[in-house]
N, C-alpha and C positions, 0 to 999 in steps of 0.2 A: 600730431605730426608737426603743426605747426609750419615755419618755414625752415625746408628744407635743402638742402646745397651738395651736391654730387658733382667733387670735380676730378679731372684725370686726361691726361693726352687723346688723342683720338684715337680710338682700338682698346681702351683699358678696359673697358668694360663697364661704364656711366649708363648707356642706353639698358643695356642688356638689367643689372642692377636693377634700374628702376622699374623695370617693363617685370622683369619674373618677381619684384619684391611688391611695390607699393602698389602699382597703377592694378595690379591686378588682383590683387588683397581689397584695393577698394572695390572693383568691380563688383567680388565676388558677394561683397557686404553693402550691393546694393546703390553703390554711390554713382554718379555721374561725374565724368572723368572729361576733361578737356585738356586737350595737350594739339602740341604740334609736334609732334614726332613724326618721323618720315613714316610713310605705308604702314601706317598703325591701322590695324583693323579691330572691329567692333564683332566683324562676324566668327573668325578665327579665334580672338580672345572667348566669345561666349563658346563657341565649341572645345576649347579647351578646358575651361571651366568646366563643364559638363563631364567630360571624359577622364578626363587628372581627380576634379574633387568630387563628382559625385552631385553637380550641383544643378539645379532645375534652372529654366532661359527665364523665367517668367519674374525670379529674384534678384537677377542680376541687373547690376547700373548700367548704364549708357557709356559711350563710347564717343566724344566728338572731335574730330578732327578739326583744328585749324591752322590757318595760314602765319607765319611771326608777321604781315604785318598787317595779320589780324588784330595782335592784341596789341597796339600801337593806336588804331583807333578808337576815337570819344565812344566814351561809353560800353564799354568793354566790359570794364569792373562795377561792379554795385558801388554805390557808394549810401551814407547814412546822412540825412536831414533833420536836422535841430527843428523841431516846432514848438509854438505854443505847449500843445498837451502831450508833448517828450517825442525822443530820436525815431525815426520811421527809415528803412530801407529802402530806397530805389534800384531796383534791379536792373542789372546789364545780362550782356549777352554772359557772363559768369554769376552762375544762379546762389542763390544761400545753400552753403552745406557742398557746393563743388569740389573736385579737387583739382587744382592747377598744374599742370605738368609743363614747363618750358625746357627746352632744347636749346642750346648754345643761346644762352639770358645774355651774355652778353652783345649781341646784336641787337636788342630793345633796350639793356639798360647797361651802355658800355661805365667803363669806368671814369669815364669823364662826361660833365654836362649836368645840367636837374633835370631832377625827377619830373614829370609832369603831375598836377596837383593829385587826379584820381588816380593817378598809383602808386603814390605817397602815400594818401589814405588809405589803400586798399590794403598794401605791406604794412601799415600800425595796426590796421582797426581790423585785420581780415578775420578775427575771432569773433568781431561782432556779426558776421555774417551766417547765421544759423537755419539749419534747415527748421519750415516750421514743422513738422511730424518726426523728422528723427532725432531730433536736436542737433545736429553734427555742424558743426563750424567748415567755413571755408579752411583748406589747408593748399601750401603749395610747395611745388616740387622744382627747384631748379639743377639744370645742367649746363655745367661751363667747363673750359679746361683747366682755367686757373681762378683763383679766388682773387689775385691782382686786379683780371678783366671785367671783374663784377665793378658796377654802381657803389661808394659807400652805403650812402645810406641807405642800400637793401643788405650789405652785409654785416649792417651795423643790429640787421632784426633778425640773422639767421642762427637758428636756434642748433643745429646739428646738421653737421657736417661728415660727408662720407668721400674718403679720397680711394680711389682705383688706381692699381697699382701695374704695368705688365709684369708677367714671371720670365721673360725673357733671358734673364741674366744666368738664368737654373734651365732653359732650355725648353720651358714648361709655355706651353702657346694654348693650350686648354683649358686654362685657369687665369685666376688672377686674384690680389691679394687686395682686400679693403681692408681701411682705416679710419676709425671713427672717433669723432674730436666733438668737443662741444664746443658751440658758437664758430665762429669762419675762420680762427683763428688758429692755425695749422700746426701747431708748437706740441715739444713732447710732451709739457706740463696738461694741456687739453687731452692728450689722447685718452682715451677711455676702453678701448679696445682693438683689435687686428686678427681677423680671419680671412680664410681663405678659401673661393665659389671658385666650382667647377664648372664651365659652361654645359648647360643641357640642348640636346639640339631641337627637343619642339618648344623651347621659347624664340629660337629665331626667324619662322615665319609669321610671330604674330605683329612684327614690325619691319625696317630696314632700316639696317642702320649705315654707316658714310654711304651714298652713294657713288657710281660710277657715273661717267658721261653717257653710257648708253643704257644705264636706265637700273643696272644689274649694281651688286653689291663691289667696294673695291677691297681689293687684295691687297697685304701689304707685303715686299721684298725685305729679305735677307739684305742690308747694306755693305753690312761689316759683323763678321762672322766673329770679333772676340767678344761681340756684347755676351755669349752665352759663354758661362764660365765653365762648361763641360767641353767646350774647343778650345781650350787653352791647354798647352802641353804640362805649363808648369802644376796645373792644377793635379795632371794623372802622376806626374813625378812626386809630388806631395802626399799622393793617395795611395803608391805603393811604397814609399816611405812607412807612412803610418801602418800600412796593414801587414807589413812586415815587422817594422816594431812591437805592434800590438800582436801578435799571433806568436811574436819569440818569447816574448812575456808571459802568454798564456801558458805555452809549450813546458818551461820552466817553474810557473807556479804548479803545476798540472804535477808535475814532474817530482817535484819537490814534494808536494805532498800525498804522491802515489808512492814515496821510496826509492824513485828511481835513482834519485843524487846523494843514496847512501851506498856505503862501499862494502856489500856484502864478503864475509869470509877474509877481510883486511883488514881486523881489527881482532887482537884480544881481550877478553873482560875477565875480570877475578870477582866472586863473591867475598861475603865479611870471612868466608870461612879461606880464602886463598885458593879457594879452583879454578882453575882454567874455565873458560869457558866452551859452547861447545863449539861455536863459531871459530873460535881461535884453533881448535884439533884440527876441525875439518879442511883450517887452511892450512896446517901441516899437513894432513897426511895424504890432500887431494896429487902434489905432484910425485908423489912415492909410487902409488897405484896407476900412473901413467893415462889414467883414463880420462874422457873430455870432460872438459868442464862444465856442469849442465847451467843454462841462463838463467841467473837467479830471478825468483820470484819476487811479488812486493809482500810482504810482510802483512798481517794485519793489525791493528791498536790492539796493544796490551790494555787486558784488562785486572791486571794483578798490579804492574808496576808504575810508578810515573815519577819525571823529573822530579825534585826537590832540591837539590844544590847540589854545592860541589865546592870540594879543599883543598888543599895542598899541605904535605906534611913530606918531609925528608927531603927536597927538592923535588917531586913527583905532584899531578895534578889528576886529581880524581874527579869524576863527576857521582854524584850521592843517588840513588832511586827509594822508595819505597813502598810496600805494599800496604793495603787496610788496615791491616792490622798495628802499622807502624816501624817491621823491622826494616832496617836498613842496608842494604848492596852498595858497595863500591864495584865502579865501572871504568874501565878506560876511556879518556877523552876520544881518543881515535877512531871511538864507533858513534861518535856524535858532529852534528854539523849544529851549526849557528850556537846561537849563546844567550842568559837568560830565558824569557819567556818562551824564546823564538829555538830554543835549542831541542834538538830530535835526536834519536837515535834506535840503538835495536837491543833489545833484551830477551834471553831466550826464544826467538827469533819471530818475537812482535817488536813492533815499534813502541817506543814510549816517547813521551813529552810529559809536560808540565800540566796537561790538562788529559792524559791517557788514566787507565786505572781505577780505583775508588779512592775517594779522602780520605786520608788516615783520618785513625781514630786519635794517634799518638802519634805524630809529625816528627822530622827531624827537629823543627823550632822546638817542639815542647818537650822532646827529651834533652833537648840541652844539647846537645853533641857539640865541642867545640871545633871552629873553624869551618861551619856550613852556610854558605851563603844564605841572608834569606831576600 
């Protein structure tokens, strides 16, 4: 983990982050935990642990609570001593193999002013600080609002960085969106990744996070109602824009390719031999018989005929079909929509296209026919 930097307005989600992620992953793994987080409990995190993972009180680390300006006094941090027969660690009230949790870091180590010397060395050298039985190195954990308000030279050693985001703008007060950058330096070139936590609510008794003046958690107010882009009108005017466009769109592809936008019984067709078709009687002889017109059906894909071209010869414009076998039908444009690839129509009262039917064996290209598109 190394050090690490969680920053974000106050309400984004920074406390919560670290409390359900790291401080409690350490716990669970035995470590000893020192943080100043407000009402961080020891006893509620180990009863959690217990009940969520399944885990035994006897394996779990320590919980210490303290004051920020606790960690401002001498001797806080370990530090390491040059001797004769090599470097020795002097322990502080932050032990080898601890894990550092600070809350609003900048208050100890604002953006302006030096470092004091032991925690200068503690942010270089905090790898030197190893537990002796588990091996695990100090690591720490800082919380700020902004990475401006940080100390350089601790954000000169921060190795991974997590920005908290509110969902506000979506309306969304349940969640919130982190952002994961390497080193403190917030640019899209660092980003590395962006997900999105839902808050759980047995993580929020095992701390408190802003407080109120009378001791309870603070609430924050609705200011100004267009930060959420779902109370913006222009937004819903946009939204049945689109879902009217997109639904006329479907209605019409749908349409199109159920046969609804062919014009049944409006159309005559003639084979190579000169018959009528039967489409074209039916539309003579339906207003003789006086009877109603019954709504035509959709058609189903032929599986005998399919597009192949179409010619023009005498001033007249023909569209070409043929079946497997290779013989050829002339058809009236009239019972075809669209053109090329894209061209449909009805033949003996299935539909054909360019992709309806079986492949000839012997195509209009291969027998030559002249004047047939290919």
């Amino acid at each position: 983990m190394a050090v690490t930097a969680y920053f974000g307005v106050m309400g984004s989600g920074k406390s919560y982050e670290v409390v359900s992620g790291p401080l409690l992953d350490a716990v669970a793994a035995g470590r000893r935990v020192v943080t100043n987080i407000d009402g961080i409990s020891e006893e509620r995190i180990h009863a959690h642990l217990v009940k969520k993972r399944g885990l035994g009180v006897d394996g779990l680390g320590k919980v210490v609570y303290v004051r920020t300006d606790d960690i401002k006094q001498p001797r806080f941090f370990p530090v390491e001593l040059e001797h004769s027969d090599g470097a020795k660690v002097e322990p502080g009230f932050v032990q080898p193999g601890d894990l550092l949790v600070v809350d609003e870091a900048w208050k100890i180590w604002p953006d302006r002013g030096a470092l004091p010397g032991e925690h200068m060395a503690f942010f270089r050298m905090h790898r030197h600080f190893v537990h002796e039985h588990t091996g695990v190195a100090c690591d720490v954990v800082l919380m700020i609002q902004a990475v401006s308000g940080l100390n350089r030279s601790i954000r000169d050693v921060i190795e991974l960085s997590f920005r908290m985001v509110k969902l506000k703008s979506i309306g969304v007060s349940k969640g919130y969106r982190v952002e994961m950058y390497e080193t403190a330096r917030l640019t899209k070139a660092n980003r590395v990744g962006t997900f999105v936590r839902k808050y759980k609510s047995e993580i929020f008794p095992l701390y408190k996070s802003y407080a109120a003046s009378g001791g309870g958690s603070g609430k924050e107010a609705v200011v100004d109602k267009r930060q959420n882009l779902f109370a913006r009108p222009l937004f819903w005017v946009l939204a049945v824009v689109v879902l009217v466009v997109g639904g006329s769109a479907i209605f019409f592809v749908v349409r199109f390719f159920h046969g609804g936008m062919l014009k049944h019984g409006a159309h005559a067709s003639s084979d190579s031999g000169g018959h009528a078709s039967g489409a074209g009687a039916a539309s003579g002889a339906a207003p003789a018989s006086g009877a109603a017109a019954a709504v035509p059906r959709s058609p189903g894909m032929s599986e005998q005929w399919r597009v192949v071209g179409s010619f023009a010869a005498n001033g007249q414009y023909w569209v070409v079909v043929a079946d497997e076998s290779g013989r050829l039908r002339v058809q009236s444009p009239a019972g075809f929509v669209g053109s090329g690839i894209e061209r449909a129509g009805e033949v003996d009262g299935k539909r054909v296209a360019v992709w309806s039917g079986s492949l000839p064996g012997r195509g209009a290209a291969a027998m030559g026919v002249p004047g047939v598109l290919k």
